[in-house]
mmCIF file as gemmi writes it, N, C-alpha and C atoms, coordinates in Angstrom:
data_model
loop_
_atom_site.group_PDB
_atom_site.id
_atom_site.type_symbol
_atom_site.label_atom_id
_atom_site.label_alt_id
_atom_site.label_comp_id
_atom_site.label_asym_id
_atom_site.label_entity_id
_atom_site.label_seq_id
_atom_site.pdbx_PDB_ins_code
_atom_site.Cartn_x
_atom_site.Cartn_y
_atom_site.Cartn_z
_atom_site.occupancy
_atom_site.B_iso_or_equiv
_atom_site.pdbx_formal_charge
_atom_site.auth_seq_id
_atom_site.auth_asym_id
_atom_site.pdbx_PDB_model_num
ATOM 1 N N . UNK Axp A 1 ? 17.391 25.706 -16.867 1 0 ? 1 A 1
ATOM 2 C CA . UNK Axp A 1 ? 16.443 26.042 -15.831 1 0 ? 1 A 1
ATOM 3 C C . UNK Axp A 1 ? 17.175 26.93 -14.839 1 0 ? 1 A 1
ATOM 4 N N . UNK Axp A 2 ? 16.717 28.112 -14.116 1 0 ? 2 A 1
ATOM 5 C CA . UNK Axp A 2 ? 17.513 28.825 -13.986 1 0 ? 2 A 1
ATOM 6 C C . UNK Axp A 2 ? 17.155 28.898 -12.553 1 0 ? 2 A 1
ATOM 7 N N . UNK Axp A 3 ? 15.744 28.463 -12.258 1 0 ? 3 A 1
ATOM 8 C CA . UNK Axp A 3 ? 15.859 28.138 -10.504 1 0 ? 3 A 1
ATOM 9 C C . UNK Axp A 3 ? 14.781 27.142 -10.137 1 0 ? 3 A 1
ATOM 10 N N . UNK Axp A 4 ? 14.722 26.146 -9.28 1 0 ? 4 A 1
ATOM 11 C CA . UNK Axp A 4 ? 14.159 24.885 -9.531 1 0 ? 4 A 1
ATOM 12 C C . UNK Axp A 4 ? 12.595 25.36 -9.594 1 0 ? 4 A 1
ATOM 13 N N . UNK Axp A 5 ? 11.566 25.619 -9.996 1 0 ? 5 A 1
ATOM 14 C CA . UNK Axp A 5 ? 10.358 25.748 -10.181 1 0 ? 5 A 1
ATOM 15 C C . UNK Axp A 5 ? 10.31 26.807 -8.524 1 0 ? 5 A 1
ATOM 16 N N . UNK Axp A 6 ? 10.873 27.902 -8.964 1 0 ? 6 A 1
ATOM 17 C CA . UNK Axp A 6 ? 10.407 28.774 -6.938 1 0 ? 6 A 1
ATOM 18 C C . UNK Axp A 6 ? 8.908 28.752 -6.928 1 0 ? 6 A 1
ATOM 19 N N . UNK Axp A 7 ? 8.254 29.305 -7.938 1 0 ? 7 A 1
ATOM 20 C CA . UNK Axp A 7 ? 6.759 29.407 -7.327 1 0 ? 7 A 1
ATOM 21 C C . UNK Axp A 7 ? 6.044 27.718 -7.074 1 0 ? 7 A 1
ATOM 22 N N . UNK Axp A 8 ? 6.529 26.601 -7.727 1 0 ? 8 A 1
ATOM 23 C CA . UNK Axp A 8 ? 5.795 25.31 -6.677 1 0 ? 8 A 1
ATOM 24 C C . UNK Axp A 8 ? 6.685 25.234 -6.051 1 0 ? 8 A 1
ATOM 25 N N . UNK Axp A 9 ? 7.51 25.495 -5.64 1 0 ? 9 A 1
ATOM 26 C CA . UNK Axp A 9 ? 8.249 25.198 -3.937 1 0 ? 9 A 1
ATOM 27 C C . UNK Axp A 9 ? 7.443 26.712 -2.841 1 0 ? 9 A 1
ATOM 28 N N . UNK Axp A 10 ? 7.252 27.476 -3.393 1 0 ? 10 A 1
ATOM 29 C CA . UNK Axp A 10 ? 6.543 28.643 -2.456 1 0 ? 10 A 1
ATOM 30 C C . UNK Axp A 10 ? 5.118 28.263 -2.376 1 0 ? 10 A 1
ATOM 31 N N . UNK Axp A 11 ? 4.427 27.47 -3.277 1 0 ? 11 A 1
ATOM 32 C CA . UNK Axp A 11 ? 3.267 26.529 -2.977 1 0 ? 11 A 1
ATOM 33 C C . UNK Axp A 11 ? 3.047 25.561 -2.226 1 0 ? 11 A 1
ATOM 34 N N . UNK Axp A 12 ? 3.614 24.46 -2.616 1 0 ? 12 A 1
ATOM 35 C CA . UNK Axp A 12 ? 3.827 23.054 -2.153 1 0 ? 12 A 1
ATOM 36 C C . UNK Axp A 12 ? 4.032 23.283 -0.344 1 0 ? 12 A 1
ATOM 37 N N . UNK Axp A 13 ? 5.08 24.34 0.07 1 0 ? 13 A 1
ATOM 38 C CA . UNK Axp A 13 ? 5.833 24.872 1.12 1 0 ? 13 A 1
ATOM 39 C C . UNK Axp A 13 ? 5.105 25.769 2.073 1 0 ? 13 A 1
ATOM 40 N N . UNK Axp A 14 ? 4.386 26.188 1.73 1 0 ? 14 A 1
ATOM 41 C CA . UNK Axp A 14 ? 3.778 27.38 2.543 1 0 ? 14 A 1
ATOM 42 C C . UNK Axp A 14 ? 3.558 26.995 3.696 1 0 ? 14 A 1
ATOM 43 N N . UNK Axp A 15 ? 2.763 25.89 4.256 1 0 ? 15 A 1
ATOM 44 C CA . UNK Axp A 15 ? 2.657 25.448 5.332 1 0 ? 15 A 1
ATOM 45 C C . UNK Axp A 15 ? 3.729 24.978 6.094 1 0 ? 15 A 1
ATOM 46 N N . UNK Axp A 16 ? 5.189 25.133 5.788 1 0 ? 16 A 1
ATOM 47 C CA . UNK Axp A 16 ? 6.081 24.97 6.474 1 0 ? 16 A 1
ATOM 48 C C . UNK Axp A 16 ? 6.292 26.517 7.51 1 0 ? 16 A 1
ATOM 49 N N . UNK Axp A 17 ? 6.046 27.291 6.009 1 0 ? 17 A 1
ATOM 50 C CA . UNK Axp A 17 ? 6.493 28.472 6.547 1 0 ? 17 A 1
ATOM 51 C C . UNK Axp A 17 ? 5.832 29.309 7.633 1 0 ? 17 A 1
ATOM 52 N N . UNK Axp A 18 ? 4.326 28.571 8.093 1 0 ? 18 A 1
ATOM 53 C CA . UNK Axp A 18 ? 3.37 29.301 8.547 1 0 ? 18 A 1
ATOM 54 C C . UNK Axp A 18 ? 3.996 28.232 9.826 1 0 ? 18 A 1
ATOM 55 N N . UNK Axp A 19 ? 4.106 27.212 10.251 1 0 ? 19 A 1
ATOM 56 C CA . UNK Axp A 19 ? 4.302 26.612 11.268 1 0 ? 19 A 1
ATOM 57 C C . UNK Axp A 19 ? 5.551 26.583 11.467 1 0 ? 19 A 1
ATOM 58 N N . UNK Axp A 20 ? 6.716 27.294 10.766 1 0 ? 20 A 1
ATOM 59 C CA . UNK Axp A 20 ? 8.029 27.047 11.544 1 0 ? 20 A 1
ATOM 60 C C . UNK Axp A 20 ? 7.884 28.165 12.579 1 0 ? 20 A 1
ATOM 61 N N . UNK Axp A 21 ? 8.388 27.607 13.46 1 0 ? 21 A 1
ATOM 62 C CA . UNK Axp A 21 ? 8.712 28.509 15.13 1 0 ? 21 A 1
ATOM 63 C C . UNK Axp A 21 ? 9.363 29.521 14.545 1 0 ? 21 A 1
ATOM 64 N N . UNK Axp A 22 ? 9.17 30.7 15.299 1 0 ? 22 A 1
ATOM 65 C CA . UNK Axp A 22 ? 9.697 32.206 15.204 1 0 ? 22 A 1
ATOM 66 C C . UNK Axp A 22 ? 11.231 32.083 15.119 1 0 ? 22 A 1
ATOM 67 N N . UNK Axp A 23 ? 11.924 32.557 14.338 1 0 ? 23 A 1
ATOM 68 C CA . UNK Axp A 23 ? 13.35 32.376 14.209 1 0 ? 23 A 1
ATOM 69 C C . UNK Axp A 23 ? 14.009 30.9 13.702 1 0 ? 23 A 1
ATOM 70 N N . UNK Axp A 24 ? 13.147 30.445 13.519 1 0 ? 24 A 1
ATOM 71 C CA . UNK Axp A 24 ? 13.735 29.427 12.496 1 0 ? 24 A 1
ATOM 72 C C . UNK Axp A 24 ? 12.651 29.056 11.124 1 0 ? 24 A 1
ATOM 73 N N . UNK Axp A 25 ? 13.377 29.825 10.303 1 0 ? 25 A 1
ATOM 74 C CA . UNK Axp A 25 ? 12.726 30.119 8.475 1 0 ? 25 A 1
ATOM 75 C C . UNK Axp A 25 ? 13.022 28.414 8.553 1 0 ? 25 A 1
ATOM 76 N N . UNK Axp A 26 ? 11.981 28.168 7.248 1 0 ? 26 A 1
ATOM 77 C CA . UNK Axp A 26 ? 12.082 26.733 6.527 1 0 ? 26 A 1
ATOM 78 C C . UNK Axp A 26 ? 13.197 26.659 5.371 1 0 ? 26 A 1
ATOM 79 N N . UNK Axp A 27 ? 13.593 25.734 5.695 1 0 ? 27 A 1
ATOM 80 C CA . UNK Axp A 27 ? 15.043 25.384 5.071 1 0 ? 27 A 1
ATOM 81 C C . UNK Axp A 27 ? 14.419 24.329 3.574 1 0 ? 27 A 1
ATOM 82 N N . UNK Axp A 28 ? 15.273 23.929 2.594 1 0 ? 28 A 1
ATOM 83 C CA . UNK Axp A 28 ? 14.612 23.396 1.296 1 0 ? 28 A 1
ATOM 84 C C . UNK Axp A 28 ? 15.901 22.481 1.232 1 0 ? 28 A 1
ATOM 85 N N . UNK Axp A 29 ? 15.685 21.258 0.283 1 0 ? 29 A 1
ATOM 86 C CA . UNK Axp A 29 ? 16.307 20.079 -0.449 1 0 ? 29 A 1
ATOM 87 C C . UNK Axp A 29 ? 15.637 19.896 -1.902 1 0 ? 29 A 1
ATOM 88 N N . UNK Axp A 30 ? 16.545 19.901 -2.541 1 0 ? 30 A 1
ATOM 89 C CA . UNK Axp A 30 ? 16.507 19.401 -3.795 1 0 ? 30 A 1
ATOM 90 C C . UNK Axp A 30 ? 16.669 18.332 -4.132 1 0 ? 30 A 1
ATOM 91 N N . UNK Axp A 31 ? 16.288 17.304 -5.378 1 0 ? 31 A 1
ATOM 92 C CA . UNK Axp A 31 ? 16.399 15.824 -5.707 1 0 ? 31 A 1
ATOM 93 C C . UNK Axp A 31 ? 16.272 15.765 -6.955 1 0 ? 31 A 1
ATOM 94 N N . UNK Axp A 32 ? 16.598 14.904 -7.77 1 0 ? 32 A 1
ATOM 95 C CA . UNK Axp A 32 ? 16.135 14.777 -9.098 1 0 ? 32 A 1
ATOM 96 C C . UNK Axp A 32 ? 16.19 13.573 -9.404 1 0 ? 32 A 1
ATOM 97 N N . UNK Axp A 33 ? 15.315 12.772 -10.384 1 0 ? 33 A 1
ATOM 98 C CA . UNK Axp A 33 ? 15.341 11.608 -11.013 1 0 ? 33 A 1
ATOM 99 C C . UNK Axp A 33 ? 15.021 11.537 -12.233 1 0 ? 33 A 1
ATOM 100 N N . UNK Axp A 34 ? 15.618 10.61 -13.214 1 0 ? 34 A 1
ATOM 101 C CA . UNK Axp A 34 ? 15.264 10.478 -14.646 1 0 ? 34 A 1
ATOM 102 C C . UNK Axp A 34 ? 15.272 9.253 -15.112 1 0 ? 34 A 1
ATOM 103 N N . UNK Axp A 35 ? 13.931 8.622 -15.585 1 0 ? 35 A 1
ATOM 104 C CA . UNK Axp A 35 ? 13.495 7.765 -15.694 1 0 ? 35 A 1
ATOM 105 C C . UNK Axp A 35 ? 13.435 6.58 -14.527 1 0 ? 35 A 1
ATOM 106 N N . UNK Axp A 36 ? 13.589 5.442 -14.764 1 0 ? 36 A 1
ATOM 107 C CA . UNK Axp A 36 ? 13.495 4.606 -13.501 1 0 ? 36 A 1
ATOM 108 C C . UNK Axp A 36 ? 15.42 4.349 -12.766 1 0 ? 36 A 1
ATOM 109 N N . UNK Axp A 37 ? 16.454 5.486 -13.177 1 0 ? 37 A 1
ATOM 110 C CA . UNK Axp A 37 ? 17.377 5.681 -12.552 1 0 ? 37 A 1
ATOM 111 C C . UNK Axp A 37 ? 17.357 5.919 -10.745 1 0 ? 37 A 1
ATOM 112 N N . UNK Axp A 38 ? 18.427 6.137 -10.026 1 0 ? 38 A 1
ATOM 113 C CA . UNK Axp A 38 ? 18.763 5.984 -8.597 1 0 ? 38 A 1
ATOM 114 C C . UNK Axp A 38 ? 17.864 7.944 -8.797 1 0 ? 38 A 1
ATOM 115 N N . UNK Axp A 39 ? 17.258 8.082 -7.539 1 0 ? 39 A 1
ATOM 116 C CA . UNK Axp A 39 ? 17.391 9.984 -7.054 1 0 ? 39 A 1
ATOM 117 C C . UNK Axp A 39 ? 18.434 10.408 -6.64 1 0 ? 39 A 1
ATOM 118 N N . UNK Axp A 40 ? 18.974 11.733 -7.229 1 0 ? 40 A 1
ATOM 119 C CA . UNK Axp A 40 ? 20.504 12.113 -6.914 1 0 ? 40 A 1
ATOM 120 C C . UNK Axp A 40 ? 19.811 13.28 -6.661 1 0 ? 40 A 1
ATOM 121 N N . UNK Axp A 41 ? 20.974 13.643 -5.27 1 0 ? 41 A 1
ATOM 122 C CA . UNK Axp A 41 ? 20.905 15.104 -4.721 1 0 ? 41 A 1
ATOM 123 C C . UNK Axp A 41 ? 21.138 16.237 -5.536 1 0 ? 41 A 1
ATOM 124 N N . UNK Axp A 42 ? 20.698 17.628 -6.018 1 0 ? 42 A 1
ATOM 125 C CA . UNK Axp A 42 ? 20.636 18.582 -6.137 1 0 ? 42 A 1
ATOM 126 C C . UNK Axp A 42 ? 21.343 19.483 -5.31 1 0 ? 42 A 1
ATOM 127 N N . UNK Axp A 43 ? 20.871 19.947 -4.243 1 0 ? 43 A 1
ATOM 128 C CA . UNK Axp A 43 ? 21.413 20.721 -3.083 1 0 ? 43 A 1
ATOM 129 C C . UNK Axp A 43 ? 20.553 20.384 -1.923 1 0 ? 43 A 1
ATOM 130 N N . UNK Axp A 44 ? 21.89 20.043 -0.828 1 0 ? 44 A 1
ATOM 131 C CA . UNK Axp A 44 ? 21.12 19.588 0.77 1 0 ? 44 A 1
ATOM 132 C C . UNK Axp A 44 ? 20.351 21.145 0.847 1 0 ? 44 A 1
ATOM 133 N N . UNK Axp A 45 ? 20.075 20.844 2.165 1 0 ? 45 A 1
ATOM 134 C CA . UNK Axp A 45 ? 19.312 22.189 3.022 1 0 ? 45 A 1
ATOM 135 C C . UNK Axp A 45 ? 19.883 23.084 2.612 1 0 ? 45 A 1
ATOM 136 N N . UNK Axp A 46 ? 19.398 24.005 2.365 1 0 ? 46 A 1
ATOM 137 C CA . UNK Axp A 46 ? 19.586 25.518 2.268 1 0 ? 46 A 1
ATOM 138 C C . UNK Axp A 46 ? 18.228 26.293 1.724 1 0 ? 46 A 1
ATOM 139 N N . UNK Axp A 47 ? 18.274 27.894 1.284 1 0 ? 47 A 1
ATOM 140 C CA . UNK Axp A 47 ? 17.162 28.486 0.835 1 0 ? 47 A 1
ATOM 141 C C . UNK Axp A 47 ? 16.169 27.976 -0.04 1 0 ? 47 A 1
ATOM 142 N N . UNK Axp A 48 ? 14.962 28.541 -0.261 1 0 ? 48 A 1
ATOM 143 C CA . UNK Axp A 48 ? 14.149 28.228 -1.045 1 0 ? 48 A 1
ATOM 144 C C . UNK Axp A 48 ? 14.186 28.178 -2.562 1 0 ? 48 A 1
ATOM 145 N N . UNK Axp A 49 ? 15.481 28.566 -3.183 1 0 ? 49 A 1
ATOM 146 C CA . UNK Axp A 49 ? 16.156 28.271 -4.284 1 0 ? 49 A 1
ATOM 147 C C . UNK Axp A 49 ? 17.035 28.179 -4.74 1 0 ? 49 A 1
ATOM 148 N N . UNK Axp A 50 ? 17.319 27.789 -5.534 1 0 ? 50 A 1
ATOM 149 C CA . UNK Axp A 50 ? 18.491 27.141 -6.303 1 0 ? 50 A 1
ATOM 150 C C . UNK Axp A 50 ? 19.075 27.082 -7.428 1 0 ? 50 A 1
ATOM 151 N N . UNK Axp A 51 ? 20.056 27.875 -8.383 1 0 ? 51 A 1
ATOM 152 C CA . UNK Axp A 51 ? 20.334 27.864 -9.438 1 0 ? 51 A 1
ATOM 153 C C . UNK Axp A 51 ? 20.953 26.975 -9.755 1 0 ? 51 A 1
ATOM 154 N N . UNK Axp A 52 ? 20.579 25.913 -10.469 1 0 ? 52 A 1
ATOM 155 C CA . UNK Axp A 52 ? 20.957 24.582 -10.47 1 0 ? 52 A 1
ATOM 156 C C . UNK Axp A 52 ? 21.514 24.463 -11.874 1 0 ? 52 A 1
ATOM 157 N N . UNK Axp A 53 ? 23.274 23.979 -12.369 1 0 ? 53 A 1
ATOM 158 C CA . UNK Axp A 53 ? 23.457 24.244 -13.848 1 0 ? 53 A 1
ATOM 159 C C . UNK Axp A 53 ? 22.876 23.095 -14.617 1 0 ? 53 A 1
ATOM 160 N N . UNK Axp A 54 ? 22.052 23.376 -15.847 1 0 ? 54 A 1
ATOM 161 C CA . UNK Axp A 54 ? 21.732 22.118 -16.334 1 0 ? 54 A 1
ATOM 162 C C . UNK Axp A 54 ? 21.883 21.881 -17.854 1 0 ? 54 A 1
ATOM 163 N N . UNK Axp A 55 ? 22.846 22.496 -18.371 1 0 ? 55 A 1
ATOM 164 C CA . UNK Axp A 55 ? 23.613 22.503 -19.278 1 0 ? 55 A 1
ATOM 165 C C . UNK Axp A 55 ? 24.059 21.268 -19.76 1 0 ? 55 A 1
ATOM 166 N N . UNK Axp A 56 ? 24.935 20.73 -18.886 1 0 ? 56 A 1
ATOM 167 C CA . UNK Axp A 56 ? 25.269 19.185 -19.331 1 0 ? 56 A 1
ATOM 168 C C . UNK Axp A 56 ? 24.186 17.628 -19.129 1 0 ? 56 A 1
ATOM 169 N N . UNK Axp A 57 ? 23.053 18.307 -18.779 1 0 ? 57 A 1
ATOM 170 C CA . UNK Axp A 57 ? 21.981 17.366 -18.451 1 0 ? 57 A 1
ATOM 171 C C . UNK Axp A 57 ? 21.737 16.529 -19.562 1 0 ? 57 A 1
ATOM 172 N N . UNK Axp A 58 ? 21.11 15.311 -19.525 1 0 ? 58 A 1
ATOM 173 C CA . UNK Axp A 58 ? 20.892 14.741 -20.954 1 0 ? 58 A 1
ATOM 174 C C . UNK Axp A 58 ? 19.519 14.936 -21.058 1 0 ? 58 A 1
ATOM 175 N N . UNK Axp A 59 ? 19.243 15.359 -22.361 1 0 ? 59 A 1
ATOM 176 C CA . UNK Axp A 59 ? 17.811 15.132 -22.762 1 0 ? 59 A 1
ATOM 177 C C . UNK Axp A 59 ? 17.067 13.887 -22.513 1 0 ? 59 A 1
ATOM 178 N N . UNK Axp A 60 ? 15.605 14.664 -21.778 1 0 ? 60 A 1
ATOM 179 C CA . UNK Axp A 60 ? 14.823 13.882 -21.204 1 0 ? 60 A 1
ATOM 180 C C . UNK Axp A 60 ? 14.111 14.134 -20.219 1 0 ? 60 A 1
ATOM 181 N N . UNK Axp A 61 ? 12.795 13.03 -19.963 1 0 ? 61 A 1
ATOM 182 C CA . UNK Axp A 61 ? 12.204 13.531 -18.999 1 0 ? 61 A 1
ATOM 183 C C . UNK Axp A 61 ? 12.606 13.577 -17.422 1 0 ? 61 A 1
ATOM 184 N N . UNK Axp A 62 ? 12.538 14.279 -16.349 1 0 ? 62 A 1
ATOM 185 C CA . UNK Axp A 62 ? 13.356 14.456 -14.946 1 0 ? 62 A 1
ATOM 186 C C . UNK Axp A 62 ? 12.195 14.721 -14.136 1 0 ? 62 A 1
ATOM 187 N N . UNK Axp A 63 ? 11.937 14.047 -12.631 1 0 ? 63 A 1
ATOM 188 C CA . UNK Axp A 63 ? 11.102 14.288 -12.356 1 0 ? 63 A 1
ATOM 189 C C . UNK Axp A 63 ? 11.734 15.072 -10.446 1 0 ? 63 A 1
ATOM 190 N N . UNK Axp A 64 ? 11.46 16.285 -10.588 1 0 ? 64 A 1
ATOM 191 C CA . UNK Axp A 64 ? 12.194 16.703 -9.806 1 0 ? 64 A 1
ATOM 192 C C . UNK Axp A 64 ? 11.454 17.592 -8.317 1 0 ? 64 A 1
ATOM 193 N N . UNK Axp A 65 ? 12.055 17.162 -7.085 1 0 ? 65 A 1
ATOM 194 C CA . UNK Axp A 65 ? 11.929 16.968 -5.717 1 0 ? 65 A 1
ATOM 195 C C . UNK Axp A 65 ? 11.932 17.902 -5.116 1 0 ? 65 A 1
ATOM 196 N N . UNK Axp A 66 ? 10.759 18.36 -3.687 1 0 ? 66 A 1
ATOM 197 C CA . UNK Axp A 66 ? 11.567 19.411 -3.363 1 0 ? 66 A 1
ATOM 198 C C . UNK Axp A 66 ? 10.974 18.769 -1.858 1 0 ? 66 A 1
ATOM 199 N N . UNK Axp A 67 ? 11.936 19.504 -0.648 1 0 ? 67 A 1
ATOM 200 C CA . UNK Axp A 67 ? 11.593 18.768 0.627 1 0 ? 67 A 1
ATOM 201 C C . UNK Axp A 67 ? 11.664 19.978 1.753 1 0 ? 67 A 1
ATOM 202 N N . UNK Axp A 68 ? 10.769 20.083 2.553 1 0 ? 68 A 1
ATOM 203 C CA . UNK Axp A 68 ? 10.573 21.626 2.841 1 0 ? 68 A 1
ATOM 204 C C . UNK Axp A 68 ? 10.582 21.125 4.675 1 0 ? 68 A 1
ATOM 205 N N . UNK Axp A 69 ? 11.291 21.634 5.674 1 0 ? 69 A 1
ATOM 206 C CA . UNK Axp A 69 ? 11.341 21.38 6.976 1 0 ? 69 A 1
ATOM 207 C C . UNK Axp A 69 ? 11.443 22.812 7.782 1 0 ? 69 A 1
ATOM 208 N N . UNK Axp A 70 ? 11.195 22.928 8.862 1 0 ? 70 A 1
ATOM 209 C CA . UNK Axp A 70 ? 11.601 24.288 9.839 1 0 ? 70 A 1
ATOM 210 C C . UNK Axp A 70 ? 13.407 24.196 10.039 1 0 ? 70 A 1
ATOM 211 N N . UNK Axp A 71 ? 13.604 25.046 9.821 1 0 ? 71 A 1
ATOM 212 C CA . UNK Axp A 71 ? 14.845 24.762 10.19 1 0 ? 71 A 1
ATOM 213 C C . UNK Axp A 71 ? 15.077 24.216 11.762 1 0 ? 71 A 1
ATOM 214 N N . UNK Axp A 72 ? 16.146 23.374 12.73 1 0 ? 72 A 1
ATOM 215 C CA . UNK Axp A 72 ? 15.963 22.782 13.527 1 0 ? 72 A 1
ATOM 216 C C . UNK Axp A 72 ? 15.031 21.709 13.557 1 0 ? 72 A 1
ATOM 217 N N . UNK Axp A 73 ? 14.173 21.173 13.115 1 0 ? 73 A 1
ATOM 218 C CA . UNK Axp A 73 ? 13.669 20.255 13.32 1 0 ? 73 A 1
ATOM 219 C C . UNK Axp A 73 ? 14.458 18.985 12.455 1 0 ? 73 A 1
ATOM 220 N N . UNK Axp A 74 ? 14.115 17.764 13.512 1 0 ? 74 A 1
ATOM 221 C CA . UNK Axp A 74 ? 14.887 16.687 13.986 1 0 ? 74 A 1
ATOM 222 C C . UNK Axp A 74 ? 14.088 15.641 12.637 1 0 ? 74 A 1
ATOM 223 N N . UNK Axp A 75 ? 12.663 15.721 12.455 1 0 ? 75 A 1
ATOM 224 C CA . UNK Axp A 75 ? 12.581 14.981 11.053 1 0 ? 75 A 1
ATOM 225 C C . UNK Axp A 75 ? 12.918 15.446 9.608 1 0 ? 75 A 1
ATOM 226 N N . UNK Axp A 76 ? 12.507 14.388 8.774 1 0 ? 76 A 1
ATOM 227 C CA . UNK Axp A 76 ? 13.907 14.593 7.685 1 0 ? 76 A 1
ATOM 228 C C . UNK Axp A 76 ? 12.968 15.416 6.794 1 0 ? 76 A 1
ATOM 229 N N . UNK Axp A 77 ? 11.476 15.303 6.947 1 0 ? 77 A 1
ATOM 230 C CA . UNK Axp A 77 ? 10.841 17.359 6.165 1 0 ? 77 A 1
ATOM 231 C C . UNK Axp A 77 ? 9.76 17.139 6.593 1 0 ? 77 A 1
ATOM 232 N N . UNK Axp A 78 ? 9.23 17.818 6.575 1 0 ? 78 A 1
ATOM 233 C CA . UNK Axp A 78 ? 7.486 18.444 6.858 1 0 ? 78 A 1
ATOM 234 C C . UNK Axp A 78 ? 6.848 18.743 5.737 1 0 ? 78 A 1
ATOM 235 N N . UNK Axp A 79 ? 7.477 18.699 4.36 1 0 ? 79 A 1
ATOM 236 C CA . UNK Axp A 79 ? 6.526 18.994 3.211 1 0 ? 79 A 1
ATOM 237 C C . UNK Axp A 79 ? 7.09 18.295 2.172 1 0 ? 79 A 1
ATOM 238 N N . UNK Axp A 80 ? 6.817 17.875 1.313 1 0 ? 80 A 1
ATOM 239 C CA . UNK Axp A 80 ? 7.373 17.7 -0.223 1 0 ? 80 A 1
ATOM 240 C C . UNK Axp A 80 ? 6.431 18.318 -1.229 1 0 ? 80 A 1
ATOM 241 N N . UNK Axp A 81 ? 7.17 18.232 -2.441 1 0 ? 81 A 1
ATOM 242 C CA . UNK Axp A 81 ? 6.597 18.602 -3.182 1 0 ? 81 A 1
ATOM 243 C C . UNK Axp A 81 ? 7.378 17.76 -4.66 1 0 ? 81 A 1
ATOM 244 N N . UNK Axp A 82 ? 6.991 17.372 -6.156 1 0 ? 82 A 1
ATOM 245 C CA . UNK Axp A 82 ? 7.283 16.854 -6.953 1 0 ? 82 A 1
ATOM 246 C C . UNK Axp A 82 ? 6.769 17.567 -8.212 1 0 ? 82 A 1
ATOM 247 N N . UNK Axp A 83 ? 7.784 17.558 -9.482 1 0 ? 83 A 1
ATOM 248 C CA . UNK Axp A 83 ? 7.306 18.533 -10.655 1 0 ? 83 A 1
ATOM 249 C C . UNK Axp A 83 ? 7.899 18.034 -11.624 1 0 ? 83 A 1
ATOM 250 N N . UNK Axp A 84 ? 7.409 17.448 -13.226 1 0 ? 84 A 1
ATOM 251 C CA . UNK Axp A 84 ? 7.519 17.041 -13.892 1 0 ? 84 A 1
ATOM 252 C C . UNK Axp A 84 ? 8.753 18.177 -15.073 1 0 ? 84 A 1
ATOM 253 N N . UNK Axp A 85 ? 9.717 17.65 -15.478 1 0 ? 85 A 1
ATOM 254 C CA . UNK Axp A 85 ? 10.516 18.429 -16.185 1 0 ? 85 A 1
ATOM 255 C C . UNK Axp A 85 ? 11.117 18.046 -17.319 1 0 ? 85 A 1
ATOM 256 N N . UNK Axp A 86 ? 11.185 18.202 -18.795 1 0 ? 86 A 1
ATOM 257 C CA . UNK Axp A 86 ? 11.742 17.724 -19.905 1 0 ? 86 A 1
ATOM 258 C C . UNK Axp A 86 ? 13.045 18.683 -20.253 1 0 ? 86 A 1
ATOM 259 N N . UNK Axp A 87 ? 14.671 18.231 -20.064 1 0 ? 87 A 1
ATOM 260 C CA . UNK Axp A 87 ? 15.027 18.793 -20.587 1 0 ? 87 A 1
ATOM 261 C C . UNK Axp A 87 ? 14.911 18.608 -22.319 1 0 ? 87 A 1
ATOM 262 N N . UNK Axp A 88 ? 15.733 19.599 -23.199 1 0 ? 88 A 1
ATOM 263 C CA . UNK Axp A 88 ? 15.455 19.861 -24.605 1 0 ? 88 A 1
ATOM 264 C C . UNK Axp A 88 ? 16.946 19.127 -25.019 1 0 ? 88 A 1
């Protein structure tokens, strides 16, 4: 996978982007889970994507996170979003 689903994070997200205050763009989090395992981080805050390596992943289904905030703001997001993924 070569960047976490950008067009449902530019979906899911939009309304971050329309209400973050002037000079502060919406910042993104990544998550992933597979099967009824713990959610492990991807990448904290940063841009709206992510080349994430998934090469050594194990086959299977992953059900994977995305968490969308203004940048500066003090809660932990203003949007999520969730997307079903099989690796091969």
């Amino acid at each position: 996978m070569s960047s976490l689903r950008q067009g449902l994070v530019r979906e899911r997200h939009r309304n971050v982007e329309r209400a973050a205050p002037q000079g502060h763009p919406p910042e993104y989090a990544f998550y992933y889970r597979a099967g009824n395992s713990a959610t492990v981080l991807i990448r904290d805050w940063g841009s709206s994507t992510y080349d994430w390596p998934t090469a050594a992943m194990p086959a299977g289904a992953y059900s994977i996170y995305s968490f969308a905030r203004a940048q500066g703001n003090t809660d932990y997001y203003d949007s999520e979003g969730v997307t079903s993924y099989v690796f091969q």
